[in-house]
Backbone as numpy.savetxt, mean C-alpha at the origin, in Angstrom:
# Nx Ny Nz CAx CAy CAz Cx Cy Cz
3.42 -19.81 -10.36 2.58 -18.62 -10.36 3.47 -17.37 -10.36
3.30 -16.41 -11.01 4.10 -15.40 -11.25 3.61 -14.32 -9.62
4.63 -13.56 -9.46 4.51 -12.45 -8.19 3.73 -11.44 -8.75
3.17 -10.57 -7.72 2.78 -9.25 -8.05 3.26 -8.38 -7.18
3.50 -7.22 -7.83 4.00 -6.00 -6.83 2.83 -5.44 -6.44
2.62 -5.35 -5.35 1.42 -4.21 -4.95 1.52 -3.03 -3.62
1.06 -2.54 -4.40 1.46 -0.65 -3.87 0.45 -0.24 -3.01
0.40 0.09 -1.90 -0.64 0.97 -1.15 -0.35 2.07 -0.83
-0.98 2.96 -0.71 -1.15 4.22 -0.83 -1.77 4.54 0.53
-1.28 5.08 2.00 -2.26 5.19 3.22 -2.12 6.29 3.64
-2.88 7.14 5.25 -2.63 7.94 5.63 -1.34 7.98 6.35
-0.31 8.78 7.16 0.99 8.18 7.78 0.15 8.11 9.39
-1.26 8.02 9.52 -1.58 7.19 10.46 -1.94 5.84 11.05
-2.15 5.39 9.22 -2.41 3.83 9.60 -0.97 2.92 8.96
0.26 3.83 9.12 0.94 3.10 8.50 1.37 1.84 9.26
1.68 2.14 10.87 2.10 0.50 11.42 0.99 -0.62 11.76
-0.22 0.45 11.97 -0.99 -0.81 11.39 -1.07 -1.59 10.06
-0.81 -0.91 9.08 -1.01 -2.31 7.94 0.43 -3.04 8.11
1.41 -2.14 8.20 3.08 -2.79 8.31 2.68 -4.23 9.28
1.52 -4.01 11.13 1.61 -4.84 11.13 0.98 -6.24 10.84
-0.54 -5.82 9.86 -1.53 -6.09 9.20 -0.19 -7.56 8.13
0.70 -6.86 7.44 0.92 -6.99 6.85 2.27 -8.26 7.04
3.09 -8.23 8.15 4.19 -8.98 8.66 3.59 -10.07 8.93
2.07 -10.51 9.09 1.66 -11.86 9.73 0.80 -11.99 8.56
0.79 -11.59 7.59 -0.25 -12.22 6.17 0.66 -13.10 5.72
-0.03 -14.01 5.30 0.41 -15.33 4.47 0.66 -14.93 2.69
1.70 -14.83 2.47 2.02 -15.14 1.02 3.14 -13.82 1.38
3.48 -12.04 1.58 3.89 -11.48 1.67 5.43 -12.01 1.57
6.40 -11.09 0.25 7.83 -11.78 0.43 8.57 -11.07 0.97
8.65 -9.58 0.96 8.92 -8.28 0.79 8.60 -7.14 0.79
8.84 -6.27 2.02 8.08 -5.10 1.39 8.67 -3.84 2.02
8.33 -2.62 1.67 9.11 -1.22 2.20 8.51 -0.77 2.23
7.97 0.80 3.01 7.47 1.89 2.67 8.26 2.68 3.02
7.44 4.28 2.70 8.18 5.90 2.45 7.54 6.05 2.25
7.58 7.92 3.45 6.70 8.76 3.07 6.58 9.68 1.55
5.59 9.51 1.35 5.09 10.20 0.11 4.62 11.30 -0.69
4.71 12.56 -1.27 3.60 13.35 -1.11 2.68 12.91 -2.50
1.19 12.37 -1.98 0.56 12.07 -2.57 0.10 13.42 -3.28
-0.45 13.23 -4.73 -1.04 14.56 -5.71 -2.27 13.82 -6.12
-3.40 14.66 -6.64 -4.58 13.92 -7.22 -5.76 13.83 -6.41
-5.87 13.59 -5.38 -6.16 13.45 -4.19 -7.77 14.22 -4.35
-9.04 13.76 -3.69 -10.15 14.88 -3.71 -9.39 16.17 -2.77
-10.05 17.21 -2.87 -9.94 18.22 -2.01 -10.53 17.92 -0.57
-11.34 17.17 -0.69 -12.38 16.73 0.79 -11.36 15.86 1.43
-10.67 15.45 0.60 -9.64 14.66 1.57 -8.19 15.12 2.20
-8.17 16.69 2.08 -7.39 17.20 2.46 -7.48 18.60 3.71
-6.61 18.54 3.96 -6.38 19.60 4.95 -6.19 21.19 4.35
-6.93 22.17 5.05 -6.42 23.94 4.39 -4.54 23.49 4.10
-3.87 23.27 4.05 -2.41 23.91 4.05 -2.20 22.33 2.87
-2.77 21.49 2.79 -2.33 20.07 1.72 -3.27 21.15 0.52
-4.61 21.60 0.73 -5.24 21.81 -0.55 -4.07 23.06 -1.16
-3.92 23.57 -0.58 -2.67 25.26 -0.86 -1.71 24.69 -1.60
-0.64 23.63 -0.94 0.15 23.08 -1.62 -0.22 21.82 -2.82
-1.31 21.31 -3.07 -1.84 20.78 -3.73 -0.71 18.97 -3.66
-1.06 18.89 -2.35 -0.58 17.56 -2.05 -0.68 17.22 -0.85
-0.37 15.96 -0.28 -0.78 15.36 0.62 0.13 14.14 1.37
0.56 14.51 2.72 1.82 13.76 3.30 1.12 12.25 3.10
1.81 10.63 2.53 1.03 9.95 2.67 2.32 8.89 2.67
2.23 7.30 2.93 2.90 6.69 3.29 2.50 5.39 1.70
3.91 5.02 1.55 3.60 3.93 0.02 4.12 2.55 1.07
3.24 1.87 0.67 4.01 0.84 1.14 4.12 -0.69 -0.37
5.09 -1.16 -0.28 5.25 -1.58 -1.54 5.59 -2.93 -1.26
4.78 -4.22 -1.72 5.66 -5.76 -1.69 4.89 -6.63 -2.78
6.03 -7.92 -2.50 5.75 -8.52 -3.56 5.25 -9.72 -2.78
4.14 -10.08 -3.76 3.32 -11.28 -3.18 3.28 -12.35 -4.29
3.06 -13.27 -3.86 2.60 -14.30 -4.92 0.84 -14.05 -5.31
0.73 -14.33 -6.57 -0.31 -14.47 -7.09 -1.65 -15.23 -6.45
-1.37 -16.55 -6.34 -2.69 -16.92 -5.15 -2.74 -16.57 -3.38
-2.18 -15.51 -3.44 -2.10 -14.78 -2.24 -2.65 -13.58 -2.09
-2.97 -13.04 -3.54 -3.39 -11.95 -3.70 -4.46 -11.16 -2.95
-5.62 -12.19 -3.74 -7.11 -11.51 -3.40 -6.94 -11.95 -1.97
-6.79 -13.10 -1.50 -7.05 -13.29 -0.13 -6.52 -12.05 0.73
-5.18 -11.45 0.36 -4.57 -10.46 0.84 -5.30 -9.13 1.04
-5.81 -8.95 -0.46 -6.39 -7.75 -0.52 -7.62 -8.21 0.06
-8.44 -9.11 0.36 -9.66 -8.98 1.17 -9.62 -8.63 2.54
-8.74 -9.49 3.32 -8.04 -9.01 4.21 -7.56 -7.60 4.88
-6.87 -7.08 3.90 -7.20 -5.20 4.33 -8.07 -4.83 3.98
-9.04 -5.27 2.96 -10.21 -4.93 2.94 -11.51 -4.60 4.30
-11.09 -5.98 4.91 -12.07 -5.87 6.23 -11.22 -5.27 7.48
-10.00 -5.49 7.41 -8.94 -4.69 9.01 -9.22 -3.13 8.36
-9.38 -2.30 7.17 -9.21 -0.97 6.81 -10.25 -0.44 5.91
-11.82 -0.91 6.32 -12.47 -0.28 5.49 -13.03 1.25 5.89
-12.92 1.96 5.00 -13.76 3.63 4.69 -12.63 3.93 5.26
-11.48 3.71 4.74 -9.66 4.52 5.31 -9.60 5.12 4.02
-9.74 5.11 2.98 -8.84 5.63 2.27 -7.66 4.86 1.92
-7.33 4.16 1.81 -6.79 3.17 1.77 -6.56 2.91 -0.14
-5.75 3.35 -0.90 -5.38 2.92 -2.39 -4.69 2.14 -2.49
-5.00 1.21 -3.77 -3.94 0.31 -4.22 -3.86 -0.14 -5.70
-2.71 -0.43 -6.30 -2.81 -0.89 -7.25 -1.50 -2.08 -7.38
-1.30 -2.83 -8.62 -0.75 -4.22 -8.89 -0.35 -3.87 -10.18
1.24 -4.63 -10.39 1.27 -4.69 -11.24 2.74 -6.41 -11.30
2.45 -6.86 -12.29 2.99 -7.94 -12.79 4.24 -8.08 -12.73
5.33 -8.63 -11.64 6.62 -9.20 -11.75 7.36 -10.07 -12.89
8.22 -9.52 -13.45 8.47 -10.32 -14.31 9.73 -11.07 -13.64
10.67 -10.68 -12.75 11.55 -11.37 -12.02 11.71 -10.95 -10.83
12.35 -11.71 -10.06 12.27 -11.41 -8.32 13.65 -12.58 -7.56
14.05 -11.73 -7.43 15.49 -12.61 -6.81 16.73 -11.96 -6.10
17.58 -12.38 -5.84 18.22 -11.55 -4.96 19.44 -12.30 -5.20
20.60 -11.34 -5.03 22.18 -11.27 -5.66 23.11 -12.06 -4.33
23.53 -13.14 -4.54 24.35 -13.86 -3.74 25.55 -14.01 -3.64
């Protein structure tokens, strides 16, 4: 089964919760985050001084999962982080390995 990279996008308040959401999920190989300044963003979801600067402090967190790990994964923050705000997207590994 091929990996997927998948990206979340959070507030930098729920970041050690998914970090630790995320250290006890099953399939997870890898992963990092950094703070971000998110752009795009509704205005309702921002603060007077984020809408001014037209961005938004936000935390990426980034790993690679295996494929039948996925949805279970994403259902999973689905129910620990719903109506957060909470983004994500996936995209297709073509290699994954590490230099010995």
């Amino acid at each position: 089964m091929p990996d997927i990279w998948l990206t979340l996008l959070c507030t930098p308040s729920l970041e050690e919760k998914i970090i630790d959401h995320l250290l006890v999920s099953v399939g997870t190989r890898i992963f990092t985050s950094a703070t971000v300044a998110a752009h795009g963003l509704s205005t309702d979801a921002l603060n007077p001084v984020e809408r001014v600067m037209g961005r938004a402090r936000a935390v990426q967190i980034q790993l690679v999962v295996e494929q039948q790990h996925l949805e279970p994964l994403l259902d999973s923050l689905r129910q620990e982080f719903p109506n957060t705000g909470v983004r994500y997207w996936t995209v297709r590994v073509s290699e994954f390995g590490e230099f010995m």
